[in-house]
N, C-alpha and C positions, 0 to 999 in steps of 0.2 A: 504494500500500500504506500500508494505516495503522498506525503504531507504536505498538502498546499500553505505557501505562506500569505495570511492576511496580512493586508496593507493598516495600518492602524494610523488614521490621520488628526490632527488634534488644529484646534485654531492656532494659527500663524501669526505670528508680532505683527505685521503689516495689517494682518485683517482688524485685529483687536484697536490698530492706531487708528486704522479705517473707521471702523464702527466710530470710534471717541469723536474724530473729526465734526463727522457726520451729526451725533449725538450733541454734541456742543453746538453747531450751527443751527439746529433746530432749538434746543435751550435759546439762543439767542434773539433768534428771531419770536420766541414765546413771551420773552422776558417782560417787554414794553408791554403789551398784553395785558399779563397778568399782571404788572403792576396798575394798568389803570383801572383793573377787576379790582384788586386790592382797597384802592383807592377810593372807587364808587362804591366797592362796602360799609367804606366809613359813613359816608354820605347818608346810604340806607339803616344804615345800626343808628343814627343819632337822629336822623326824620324819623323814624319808628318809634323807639324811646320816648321823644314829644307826643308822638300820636298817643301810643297807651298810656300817657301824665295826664293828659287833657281828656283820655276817656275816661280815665280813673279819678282823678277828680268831679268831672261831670255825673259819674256813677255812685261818686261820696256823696254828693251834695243832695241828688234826688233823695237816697236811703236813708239820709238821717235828715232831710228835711231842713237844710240851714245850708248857710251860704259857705263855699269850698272853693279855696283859690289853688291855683296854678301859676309859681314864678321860676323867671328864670332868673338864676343868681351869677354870681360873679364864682363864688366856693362854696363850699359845704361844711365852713369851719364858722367857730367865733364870730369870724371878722364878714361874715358875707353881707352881701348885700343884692337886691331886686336888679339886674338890667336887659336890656334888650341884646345885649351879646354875651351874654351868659352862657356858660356852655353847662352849667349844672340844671338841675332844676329839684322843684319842692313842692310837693301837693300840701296844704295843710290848711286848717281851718283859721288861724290866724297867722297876722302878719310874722314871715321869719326871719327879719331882718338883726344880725345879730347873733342867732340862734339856729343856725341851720345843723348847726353838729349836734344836735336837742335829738334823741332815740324818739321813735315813733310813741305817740302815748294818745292816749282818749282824754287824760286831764290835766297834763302837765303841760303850760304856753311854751311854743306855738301852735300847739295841737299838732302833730307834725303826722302823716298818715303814709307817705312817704318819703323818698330822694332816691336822686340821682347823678352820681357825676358822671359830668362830660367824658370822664376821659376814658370811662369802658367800653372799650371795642373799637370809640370814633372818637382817638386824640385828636384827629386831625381835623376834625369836621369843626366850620363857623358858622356861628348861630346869629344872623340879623335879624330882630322882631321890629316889628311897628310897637307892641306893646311887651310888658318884661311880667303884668300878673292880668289873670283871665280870671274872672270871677263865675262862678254858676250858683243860680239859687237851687232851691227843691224841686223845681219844675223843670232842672236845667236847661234853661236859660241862661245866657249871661248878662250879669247885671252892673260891671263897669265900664262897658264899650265907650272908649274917649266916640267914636262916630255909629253912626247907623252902617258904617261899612265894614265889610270882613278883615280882619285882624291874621295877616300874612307873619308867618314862623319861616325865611327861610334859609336854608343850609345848603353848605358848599364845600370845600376843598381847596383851599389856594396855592395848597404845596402839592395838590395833584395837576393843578391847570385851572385852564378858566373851563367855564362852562357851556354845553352843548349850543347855548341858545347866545354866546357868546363867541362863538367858533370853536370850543375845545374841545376836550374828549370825556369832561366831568358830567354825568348823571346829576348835576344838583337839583334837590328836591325842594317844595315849599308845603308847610303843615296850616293850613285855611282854617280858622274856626270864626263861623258867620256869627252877626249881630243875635242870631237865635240862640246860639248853640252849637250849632250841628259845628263837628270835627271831619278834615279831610285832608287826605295825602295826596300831590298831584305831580307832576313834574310841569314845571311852565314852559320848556321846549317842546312842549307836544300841544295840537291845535285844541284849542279850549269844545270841539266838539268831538274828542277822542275823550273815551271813558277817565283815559289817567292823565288826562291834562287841565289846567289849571282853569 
């Protein structure tokens, strides 16, 4: 009987550098990509966040029948205070200026029922308000609207880029809560008669 000899072949240094080449130019050309997925994350993690504060308070205020605010702060410590670029925010039944690091309580001032800071998930996202606290009674309703017009929350990215509706590549969002009450998430680059535009 004669013993054939198998060829036994194994990956070769060239193919293995081949592959890497290959595999790194595609990494590359991904990269920008996903960072500006990255990036629009932020975007969406910190519109969101607002969304559920302003349902959550609007959902406080009905259940216990009394008036539940929604601010955005500057921190969440001592020293905070109410603003319209606030990247924190704070559900509570009264004012928390001062007192935002206050543990949630039902009778301890600022009656506190939430928070939030900015910086989970969406360091990077910026918060422009028309208004820094949104009030809702029992009926929710809101009841310190400076006008009879809706009260624009909106959020951006400026270390990702500018924004779609600005030539960029940034998904910025804007959080709508009308003179009623009602709460909404829209993107304002999309035509105001597409369901998710502004």
């Amino acid at each position: 009987m004669l013993a054939t000899a198998k060829s036994e072949r194994g990956v070769t240094l060239i193919e293995t550098m081949v592959s890497l080449v290959i595999f790194a130019g595609l990494l590359g050309m991904a990269a920008p990509a996903f960072s500006v997925w990255l990036q629009n994350g932020q975007i969406r993690t910190a519109a969101e966040a607002i969304l559920n504060g302003l349902q959550l308070a609007r959902a406080s205020a009905v259940q216990r029948n009394s008036l539940v605010s929604f601010q955005l702060t500057s921190t969440l410590t001592s020293d905070c205070a109410v603003s319209t670029s606030g990247p924190d925010w704070v559900v509570s039944v009264d004012d928390p200026t001062g007192a935002c690091n206050t543990p949630a309580s039902e009778t301890a001032a600022p009656r506190i029922i939430s928070s939030r800071p900015g910086s989970e998930g969406s360091r990077n996202a910026v918060i422009a308000a028309d208004e820094s606290r949104i009030t809702f009674n029992g009926l929710g309703r809101r009841v310190n609207a400076v006008s009879s017009a809706d009260t624009n929350i909106n959020i951006s990215n400026p270390s990702g880029g500018n924004c779609v509706a600005d030539g960029g590549e940034m998904r910025c969002l804007r959080v709508i809560v009308s003179a009623s009450g009602q709460v909404k998430m829209c993107d304002p680059s999309v035509a105001a008669t597409d369901t998710r535009g502004c």
